[in-house]
MOPAC internal coordinates of N, CA, C and O (Angstrom, degrees):
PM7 1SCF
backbone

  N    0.0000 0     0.00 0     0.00 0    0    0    0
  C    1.4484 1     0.00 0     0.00 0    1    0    0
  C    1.5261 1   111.74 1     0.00 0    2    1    0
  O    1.2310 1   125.12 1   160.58 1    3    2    1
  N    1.2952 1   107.76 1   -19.42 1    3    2    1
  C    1.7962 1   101.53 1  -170.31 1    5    3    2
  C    1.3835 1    83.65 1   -83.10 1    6    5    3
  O    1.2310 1   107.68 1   103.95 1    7    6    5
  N    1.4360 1   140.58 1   -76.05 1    7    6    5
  C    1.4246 1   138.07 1   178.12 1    9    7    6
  C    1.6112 1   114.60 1    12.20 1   10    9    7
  O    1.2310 1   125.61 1   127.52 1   11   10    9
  N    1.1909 1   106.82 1   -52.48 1   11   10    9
  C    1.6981 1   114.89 1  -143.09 1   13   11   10
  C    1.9639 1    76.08 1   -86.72 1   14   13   11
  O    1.2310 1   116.55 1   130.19 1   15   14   13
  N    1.2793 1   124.16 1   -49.81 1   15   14   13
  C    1.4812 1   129.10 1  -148.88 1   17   15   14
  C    1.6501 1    93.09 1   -68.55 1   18   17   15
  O    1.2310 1   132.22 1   133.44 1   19   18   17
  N    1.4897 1    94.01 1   -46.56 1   19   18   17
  C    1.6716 1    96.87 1  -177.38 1   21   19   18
  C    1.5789 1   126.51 1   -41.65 1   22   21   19
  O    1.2310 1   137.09 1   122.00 1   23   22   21
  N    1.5174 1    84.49 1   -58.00 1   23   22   21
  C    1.7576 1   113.85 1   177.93 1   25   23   22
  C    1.8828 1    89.05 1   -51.98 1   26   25   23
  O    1.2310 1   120.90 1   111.02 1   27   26   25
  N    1.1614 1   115.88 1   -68.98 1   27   26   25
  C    1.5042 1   105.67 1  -161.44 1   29   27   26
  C    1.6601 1   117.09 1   -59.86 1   30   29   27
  O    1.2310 1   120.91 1   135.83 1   31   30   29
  N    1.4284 1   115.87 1   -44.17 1   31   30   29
  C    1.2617 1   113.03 1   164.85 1   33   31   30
  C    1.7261 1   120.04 1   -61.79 1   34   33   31
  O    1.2310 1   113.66 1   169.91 1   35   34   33
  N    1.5385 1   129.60 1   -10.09 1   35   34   33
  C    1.4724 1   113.61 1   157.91 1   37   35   34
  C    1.3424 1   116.99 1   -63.14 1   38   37   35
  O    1.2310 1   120.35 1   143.34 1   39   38   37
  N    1.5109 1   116.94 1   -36.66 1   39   38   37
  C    1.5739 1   121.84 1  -154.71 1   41   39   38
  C    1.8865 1   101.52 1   -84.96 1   42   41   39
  O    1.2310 1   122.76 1   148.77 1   43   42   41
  N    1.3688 1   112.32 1   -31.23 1   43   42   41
  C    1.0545 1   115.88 1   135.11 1   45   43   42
  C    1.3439 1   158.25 1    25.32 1   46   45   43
  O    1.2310 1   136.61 1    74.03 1   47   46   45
  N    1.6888 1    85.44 1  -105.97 1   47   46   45
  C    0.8911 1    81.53 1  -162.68 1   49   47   46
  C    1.7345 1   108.33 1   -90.53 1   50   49   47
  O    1.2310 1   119.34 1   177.95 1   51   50   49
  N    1.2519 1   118.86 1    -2.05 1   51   50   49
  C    1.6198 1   113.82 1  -175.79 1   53   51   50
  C    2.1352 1    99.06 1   -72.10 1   54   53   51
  O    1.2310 1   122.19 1   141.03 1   55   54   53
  N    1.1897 1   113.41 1   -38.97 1   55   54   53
  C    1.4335 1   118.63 1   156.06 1   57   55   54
  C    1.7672 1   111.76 1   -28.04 1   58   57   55
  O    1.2310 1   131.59 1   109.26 1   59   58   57
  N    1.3167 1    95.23 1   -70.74 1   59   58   57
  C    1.7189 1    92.97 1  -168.19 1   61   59   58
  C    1.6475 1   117.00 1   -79.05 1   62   61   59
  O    1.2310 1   125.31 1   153.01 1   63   62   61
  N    1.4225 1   107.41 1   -26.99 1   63   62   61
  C    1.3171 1   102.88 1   155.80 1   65   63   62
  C    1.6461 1   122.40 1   -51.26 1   66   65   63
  O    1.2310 1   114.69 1   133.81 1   67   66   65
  N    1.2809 1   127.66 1   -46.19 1   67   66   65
  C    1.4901 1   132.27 1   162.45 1   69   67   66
  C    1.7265 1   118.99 1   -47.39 1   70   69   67
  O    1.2310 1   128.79 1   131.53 1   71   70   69
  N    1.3781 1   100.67 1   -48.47 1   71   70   69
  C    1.2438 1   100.93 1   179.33 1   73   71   70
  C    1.8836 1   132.52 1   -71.19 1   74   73   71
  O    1.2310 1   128.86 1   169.99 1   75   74   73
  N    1.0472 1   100.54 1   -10.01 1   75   74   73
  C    1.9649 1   135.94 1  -177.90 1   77   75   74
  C    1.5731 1    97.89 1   -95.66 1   78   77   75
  O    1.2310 1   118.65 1   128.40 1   79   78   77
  N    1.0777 1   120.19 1   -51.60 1   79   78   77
  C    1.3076 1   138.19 1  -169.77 1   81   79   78
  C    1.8720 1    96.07 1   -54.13 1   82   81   79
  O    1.2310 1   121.60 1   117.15 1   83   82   81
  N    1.4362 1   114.55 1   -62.85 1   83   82   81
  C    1.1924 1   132.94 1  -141.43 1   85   83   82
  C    1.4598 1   102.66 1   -92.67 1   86   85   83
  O    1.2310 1   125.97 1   166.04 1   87   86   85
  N    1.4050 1   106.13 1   -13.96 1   87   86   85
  C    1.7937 1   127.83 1   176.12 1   89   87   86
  C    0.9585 1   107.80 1   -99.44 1   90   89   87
  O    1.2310 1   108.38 1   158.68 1   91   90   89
  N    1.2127 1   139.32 1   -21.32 1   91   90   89
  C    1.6460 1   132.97 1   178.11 1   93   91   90
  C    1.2965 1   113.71 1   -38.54 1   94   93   91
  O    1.2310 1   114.93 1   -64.28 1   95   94   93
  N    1.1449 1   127.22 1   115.72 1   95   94   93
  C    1.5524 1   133.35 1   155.12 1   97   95   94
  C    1.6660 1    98.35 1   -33.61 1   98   97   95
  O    1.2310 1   133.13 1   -10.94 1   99   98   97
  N    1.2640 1    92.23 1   169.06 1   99   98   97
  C    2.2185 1   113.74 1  -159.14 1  101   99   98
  C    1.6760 1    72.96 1  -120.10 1  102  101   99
  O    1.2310 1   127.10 1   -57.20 1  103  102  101
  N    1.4975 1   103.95 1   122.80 1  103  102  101
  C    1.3869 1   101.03 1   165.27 1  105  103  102
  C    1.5158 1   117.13 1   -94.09 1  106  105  103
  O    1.2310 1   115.88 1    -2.97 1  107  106  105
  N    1.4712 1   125.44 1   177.03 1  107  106  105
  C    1.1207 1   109.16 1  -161.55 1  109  107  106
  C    1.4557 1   111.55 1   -91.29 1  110  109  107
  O    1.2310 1   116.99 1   159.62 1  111  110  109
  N    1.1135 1   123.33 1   -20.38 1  111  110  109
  C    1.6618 1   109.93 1   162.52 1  113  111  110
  C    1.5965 1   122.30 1   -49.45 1  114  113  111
  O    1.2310 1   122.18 1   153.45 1  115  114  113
  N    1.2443 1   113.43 1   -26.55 1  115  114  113
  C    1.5629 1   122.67 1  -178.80 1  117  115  114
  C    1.4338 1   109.16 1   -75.97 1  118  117  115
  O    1.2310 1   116.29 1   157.83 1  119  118  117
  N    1.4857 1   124.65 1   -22.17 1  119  118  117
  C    1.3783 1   125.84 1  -163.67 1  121  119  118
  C    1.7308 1   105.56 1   -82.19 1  122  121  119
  O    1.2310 1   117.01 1   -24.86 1  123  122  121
  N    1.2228 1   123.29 1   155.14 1  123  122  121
  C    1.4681 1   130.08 1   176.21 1  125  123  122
  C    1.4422 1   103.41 1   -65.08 1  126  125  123
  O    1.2310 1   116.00 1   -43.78 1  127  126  125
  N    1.3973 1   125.21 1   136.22 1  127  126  125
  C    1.4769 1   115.34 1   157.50 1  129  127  126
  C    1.4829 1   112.90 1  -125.45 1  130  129  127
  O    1.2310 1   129.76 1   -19.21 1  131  130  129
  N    1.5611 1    98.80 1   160.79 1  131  130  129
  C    1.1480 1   127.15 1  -167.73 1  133  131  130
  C    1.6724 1   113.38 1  -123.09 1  134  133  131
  O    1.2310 1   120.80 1   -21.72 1  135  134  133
  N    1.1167 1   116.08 1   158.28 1  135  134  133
  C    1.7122 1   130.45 1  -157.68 1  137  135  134
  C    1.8629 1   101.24 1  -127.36 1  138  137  135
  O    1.2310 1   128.23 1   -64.66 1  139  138  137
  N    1.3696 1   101.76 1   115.34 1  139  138  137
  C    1.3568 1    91.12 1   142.39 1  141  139  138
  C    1.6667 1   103.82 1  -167.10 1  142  141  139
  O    1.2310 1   128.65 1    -2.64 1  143  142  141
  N    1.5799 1   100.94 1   177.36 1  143  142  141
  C    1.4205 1    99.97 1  -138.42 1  145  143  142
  C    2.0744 1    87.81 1  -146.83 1  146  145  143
  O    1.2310 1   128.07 1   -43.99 1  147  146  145
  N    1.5187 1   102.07 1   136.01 1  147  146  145
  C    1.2777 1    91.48 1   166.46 1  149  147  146
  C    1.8767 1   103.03 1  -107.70 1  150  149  147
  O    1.2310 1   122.41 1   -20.31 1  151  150  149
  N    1.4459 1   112.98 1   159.69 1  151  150  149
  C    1.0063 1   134.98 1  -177.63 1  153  151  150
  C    1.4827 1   118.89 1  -163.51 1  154  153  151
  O    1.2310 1   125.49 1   -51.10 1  155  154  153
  N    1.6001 1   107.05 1   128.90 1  155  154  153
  C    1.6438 1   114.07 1   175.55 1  157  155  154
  C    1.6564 1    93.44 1    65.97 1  158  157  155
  O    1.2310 1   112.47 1  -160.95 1  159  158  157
  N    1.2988 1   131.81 1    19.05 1  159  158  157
  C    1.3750 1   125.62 1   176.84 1  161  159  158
  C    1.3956 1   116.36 1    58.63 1  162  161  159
  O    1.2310 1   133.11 1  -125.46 1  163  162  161
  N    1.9359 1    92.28 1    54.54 1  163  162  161
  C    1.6272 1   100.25 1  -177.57 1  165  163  162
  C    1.4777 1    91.58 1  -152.83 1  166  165  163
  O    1.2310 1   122.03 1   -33.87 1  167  166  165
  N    1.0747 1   113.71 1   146.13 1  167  166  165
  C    1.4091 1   119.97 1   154.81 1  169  167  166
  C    1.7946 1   131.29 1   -81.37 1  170  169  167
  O    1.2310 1   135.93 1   -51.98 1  171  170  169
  N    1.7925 1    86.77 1   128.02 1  171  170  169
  C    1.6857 1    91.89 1  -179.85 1  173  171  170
  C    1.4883 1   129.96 1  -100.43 1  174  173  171
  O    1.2310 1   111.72 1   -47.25 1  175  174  173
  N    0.7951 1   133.21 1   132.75 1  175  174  173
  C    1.6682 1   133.05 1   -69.47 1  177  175  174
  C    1.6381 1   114.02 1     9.50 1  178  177  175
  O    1.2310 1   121.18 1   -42.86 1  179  178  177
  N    1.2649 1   115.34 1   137.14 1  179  178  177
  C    1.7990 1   112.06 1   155.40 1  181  179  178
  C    1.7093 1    95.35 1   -94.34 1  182  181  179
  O    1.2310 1   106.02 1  -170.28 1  183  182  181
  N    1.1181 1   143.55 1     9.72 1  183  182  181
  C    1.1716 1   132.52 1   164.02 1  185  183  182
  C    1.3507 1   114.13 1  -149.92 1  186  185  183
  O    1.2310 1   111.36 1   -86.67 1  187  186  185
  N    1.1115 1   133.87 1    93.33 1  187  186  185
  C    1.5725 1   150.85 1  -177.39 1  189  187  186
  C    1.5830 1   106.95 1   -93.99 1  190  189  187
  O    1.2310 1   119.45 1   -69.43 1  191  190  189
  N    1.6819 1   118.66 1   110.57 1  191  190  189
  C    1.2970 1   145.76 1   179.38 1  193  191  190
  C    2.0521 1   104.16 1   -88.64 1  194  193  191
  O    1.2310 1   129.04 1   -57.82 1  195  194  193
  N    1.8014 1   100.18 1   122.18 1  195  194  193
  C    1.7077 1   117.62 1  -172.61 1  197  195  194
  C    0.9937 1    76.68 1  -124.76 1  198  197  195
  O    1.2310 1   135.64 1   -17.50 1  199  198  197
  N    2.1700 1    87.34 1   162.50 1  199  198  197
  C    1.2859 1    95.05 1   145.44 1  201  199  198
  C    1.1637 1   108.61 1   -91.13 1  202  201  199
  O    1.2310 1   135.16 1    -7.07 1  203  202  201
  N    1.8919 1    88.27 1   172.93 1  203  202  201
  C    1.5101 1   108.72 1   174.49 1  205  203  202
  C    1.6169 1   105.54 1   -84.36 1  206  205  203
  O    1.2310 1   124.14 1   -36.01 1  207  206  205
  N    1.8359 1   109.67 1   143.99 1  207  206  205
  C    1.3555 1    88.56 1   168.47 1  209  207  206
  C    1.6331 1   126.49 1    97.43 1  210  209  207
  O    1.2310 1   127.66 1   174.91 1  211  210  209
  N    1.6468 1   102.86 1    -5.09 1  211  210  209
  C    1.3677 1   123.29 1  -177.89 1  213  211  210
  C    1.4408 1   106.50 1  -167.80 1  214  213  211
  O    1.2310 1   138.51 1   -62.74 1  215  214  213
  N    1.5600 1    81.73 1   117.26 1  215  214  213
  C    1.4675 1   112.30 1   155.52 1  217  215  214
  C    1.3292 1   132.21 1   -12.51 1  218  217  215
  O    1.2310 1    99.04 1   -74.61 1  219  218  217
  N    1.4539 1   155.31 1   105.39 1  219  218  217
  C    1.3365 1   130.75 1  -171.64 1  221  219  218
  C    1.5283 1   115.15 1  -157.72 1  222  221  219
  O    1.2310 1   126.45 1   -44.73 1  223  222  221
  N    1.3240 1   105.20 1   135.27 1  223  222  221
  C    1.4320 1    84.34 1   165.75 1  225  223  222
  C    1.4673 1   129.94 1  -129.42 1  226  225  223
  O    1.2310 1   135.13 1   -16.43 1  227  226  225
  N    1.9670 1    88.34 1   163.57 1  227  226  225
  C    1.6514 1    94.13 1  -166.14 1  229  227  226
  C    1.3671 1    99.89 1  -109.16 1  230  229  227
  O    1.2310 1   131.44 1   -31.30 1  231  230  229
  N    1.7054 1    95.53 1   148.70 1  231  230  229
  C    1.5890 1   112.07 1  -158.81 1  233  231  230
  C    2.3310 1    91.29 1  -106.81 1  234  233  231
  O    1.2310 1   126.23 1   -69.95 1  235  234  233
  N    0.6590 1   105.63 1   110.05 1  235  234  233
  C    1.2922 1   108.35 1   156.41 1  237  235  234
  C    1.5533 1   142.10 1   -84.08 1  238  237  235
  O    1.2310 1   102.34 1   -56.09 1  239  238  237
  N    1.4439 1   149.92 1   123.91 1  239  238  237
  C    0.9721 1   148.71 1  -152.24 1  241  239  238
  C    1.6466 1    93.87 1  -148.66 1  242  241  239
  O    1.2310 1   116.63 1   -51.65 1  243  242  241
  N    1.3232 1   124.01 1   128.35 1  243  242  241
  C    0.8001 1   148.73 1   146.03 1  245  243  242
  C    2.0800 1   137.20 1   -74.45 1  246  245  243
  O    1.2310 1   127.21 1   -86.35 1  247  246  245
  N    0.8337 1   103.73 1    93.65 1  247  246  245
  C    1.4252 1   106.01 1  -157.43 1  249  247  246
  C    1.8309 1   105.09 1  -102.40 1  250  249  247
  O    1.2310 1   126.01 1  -174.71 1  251  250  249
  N    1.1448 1   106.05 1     5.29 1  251  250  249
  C    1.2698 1   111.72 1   167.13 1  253  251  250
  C    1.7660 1   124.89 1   -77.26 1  254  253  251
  O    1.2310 1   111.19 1    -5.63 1  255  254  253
  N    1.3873 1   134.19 1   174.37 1  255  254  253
  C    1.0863 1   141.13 1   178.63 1  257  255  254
  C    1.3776 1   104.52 1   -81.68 1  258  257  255
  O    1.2310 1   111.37 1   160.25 1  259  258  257
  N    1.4312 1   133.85 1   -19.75 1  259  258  257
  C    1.2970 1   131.13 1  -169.00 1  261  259  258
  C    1.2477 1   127.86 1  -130.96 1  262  261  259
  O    1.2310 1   101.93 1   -26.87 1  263  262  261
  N    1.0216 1   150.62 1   153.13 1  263  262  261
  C    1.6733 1   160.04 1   163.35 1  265  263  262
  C    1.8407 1    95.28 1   -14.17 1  266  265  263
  O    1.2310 1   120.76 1   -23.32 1  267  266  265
  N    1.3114 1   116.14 1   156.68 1  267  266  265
  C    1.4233 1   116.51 1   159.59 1  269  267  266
  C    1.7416 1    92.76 1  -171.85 1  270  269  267
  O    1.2310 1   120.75 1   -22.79 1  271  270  269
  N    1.1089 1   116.18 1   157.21 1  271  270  269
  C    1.5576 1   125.24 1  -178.87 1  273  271  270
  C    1.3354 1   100.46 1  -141.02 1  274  273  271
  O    1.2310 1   124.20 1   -39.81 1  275  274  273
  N    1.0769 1   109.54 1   140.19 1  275  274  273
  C    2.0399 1   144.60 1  -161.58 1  277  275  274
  C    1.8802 1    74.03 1  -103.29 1  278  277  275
  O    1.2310 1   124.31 1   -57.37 1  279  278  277
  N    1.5507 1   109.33 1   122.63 1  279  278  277
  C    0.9854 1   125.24 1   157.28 1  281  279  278
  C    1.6287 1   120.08 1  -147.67 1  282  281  279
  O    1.2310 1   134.76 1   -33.72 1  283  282  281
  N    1.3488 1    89.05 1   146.28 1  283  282  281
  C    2.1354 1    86.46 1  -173.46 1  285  283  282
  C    1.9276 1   100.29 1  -148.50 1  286  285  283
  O    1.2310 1   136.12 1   -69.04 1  287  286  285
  N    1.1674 1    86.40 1   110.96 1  287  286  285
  C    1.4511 1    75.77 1   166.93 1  289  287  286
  C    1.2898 1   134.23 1  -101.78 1  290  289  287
  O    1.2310 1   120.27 1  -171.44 1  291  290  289
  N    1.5284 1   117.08 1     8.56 1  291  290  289
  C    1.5873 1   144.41 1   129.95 1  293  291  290
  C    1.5852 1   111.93 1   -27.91 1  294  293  291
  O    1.2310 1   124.72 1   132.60 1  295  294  293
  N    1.6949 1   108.55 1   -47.40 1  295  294  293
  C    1.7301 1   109.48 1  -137.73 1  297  295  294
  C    1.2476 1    76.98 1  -104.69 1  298  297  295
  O    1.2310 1   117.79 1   161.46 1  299  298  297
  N    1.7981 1   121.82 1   -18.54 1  299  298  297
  C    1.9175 1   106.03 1  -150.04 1  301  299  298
  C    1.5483 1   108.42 1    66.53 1  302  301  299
  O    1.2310 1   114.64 1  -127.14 1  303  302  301
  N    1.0867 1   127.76 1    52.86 1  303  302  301
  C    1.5491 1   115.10 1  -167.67 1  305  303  302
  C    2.0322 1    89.07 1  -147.14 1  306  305  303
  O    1.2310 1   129.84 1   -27.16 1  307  306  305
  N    1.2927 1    98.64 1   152.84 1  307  306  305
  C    1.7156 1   116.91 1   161.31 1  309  307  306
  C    1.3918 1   113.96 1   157.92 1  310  309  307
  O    1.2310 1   129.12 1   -64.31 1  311  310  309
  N    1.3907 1   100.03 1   115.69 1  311  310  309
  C    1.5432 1   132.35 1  -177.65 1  313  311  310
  C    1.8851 1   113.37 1  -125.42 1  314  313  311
  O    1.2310 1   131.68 1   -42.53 1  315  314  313
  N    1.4237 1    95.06 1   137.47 1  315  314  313
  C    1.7136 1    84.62 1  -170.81 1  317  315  314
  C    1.7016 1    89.29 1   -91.24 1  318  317  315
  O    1.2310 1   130.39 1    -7.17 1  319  318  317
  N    1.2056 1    97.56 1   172.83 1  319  318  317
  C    1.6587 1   115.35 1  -176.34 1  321  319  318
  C    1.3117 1    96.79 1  -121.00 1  322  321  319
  O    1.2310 1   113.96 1   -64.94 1  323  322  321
  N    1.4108 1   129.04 1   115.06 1  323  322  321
  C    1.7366 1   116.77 1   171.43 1  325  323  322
  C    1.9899 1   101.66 1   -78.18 1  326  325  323
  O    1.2310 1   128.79 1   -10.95 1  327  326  325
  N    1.4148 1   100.68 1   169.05 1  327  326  325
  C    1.3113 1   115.86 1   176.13 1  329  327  326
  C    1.4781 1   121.05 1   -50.00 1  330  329  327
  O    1.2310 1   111.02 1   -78.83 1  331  330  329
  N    0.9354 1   134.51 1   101.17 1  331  330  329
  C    1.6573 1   154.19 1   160.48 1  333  331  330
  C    2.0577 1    91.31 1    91.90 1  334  333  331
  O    1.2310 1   126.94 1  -149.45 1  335  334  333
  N    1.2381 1   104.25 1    30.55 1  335  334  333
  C    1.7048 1   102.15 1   162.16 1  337  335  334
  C    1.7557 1   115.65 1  -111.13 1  338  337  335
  O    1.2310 1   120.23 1     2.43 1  339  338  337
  N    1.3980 1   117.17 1  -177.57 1  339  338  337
  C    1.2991 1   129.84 1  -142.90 1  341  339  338
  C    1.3842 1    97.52 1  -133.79 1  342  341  339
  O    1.2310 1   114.96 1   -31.24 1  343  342  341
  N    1.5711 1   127.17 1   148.76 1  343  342  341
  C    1.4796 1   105.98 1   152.36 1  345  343  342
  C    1.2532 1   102.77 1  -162.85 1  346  345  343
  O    1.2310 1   108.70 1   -17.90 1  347  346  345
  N    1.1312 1   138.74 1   162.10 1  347  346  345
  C    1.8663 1   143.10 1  -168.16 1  349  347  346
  C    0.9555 1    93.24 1  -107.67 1  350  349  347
  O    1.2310 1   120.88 1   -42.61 1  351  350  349
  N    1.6932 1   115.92 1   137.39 1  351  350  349
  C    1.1639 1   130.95 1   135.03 1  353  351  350
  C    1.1635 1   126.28 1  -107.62 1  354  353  351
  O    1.2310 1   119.04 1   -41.33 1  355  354  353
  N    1.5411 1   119.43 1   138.67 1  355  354  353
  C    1.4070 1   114.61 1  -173.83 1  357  355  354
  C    1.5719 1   115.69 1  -100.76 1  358  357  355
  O    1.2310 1   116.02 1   -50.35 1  359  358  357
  N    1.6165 1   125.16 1   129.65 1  359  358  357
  C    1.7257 1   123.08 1  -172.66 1  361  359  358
  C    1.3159 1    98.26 1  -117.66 1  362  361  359
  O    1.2310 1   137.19 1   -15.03 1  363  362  361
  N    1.3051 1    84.32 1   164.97 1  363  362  361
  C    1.7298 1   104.47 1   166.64 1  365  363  362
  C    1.4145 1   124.70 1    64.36 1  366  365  363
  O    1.2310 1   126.16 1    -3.65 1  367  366  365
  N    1.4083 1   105.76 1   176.35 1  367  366  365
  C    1.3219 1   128.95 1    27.60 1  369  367  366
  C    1.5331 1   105.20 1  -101.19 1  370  369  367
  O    1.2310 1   128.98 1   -23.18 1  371  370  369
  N    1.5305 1   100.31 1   156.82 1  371  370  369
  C    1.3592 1   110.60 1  -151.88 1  373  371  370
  C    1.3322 1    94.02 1  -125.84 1  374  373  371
  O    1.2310 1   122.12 1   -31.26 1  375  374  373
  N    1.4521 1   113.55 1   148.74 1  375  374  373
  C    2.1168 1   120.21 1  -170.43 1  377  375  374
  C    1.5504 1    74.03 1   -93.96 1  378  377  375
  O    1.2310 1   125.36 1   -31.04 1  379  378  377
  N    1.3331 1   107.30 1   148.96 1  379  378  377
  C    1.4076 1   151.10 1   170.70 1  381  379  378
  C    1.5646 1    91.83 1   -54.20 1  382  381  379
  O    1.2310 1   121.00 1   -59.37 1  383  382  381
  N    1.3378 1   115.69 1   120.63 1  383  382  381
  C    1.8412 1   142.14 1  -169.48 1  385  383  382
  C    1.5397 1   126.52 1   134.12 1  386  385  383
  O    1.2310 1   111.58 1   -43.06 1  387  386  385
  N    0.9306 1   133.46 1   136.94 1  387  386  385
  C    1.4425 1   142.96 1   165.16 1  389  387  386
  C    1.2747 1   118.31 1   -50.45 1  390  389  387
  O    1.2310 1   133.21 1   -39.87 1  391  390  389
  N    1.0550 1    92.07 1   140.13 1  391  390  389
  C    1.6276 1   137.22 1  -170.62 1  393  391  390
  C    1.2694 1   149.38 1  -130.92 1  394  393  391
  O    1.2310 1   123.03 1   -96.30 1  395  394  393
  N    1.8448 1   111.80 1    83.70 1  395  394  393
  C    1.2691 1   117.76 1  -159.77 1  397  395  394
  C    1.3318 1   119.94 1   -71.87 1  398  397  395
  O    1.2310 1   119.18 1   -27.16 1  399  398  397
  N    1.6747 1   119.17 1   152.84 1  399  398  397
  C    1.3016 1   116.50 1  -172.25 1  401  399  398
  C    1.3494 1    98.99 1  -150.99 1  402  401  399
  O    1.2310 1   104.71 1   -23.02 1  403  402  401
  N    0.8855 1   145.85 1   156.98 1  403  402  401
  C    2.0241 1   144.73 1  -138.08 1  405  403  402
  C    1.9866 1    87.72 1  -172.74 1  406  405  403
  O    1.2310 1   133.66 1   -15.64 1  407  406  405
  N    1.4277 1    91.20 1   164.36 1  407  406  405
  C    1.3879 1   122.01 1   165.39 1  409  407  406
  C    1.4078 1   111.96 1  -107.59 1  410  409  407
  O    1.2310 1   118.81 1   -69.47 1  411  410  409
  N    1.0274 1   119.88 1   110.53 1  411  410  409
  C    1.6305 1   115.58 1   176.98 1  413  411  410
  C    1.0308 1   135.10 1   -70.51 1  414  413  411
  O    1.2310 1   118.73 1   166.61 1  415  414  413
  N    1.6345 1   120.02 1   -13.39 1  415  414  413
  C    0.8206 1   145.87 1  -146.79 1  417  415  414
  C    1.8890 1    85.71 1  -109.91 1  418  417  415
  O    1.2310 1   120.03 1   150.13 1  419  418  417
  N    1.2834 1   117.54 1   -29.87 1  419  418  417
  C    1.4389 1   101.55 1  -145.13 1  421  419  418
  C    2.1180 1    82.68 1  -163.11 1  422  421  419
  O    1.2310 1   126.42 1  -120.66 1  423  422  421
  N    1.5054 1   105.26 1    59.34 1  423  422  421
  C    1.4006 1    99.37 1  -172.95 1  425  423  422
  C    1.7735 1   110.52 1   -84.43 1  426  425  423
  O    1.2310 1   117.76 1   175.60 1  427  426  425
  N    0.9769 1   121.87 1    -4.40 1  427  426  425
  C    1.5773 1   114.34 1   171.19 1  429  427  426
  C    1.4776 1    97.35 1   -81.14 1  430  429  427
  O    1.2310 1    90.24 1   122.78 1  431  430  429
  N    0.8647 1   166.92 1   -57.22 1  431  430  429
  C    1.4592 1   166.99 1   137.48 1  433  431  430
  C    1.3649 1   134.48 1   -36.95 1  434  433  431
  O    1.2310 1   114.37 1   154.54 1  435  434  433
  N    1.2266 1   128.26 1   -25.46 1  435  434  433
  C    1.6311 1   125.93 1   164.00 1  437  435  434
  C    1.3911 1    98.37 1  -122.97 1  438  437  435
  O    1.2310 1   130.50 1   -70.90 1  439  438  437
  N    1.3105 1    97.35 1   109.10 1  439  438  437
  C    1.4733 1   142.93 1   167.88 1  441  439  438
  C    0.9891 1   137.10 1  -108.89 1  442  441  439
  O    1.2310 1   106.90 1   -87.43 1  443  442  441
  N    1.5543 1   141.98 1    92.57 1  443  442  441
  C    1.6855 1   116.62 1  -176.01 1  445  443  442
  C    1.1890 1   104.93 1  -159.62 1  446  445  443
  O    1.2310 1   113.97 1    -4.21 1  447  446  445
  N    1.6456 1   129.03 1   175.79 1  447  446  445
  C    1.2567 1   116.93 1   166.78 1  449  447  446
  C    1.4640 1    94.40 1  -145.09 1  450  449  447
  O    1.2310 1   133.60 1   -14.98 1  451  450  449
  N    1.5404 1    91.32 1   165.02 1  451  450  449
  C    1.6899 1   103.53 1   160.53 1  453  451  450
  C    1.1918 1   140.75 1  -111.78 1  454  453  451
  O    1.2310 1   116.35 1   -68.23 1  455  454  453
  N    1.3857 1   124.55 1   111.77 1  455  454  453
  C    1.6020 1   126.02 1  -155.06 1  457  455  454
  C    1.8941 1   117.31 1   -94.13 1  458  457  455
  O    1.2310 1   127.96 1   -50.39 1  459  458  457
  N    0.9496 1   102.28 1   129.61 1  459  458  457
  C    1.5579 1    97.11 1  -160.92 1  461  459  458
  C    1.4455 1    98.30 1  -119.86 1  462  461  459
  O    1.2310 1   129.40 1   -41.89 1  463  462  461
  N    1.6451 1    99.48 1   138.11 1  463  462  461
  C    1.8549 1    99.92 1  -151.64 1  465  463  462
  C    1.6640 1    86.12 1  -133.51 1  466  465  463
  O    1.2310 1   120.10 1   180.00 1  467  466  465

């Protein structure tokens, strides 16, 4: 009886190895990244071009003297940025259209979106 299980778990297993393989989560060193940066209580780029359709992440830096938070209610996304710190956000994949994203902290002035082509 073990024979038969054996035999079936070789043939197997090169199957499920493919199938694990092909499911693996995209880790994040593999993903495209993207830059943006507030300054003077503006966003740098005010319009930052993705793809559509892939995963990516955007690295934020804050270069101002004060607090500011990356918010989108497009993306579902909002993270504060402390003063001269950094922080990732991870998107997508996102269908091809624009995508507004504001400073909350400072919304008459950080304005921008991201358009994914």
């Amino acid at each position: 009886m073990s024979r038969p299980m054996s035999s079936l778990r070789r043939r197997l297993a090169p199957v499920l190895l493919m199938l694990a393989a092909g499911s693996a989560p995209v880790l994040a060193a593999d993903l495209p990244e993207f830059q943006l940066a507030i300054e003077h209580h503006r966003w740098q780029p005010e319009e930052l071009r993705v793809p559509a359709g892939v995963k990516f992440k955007l690295v934020v830096t804050n270069r101002d003297g004060t607090p500011e938070e990356f918010e989108s209610v497009d993306l579902k996304r909002e993270k504060i940025v402390m003063p001269g710190g950094q922080i990732s956000v991870y998107i997508g994949p996102l269908e091809a259209g624009s995508y507004r994203f504001f400073g909350d902290f400072h919304q008459d002035t950080a304005q921008g979106r991201l358009i994914a082509e």
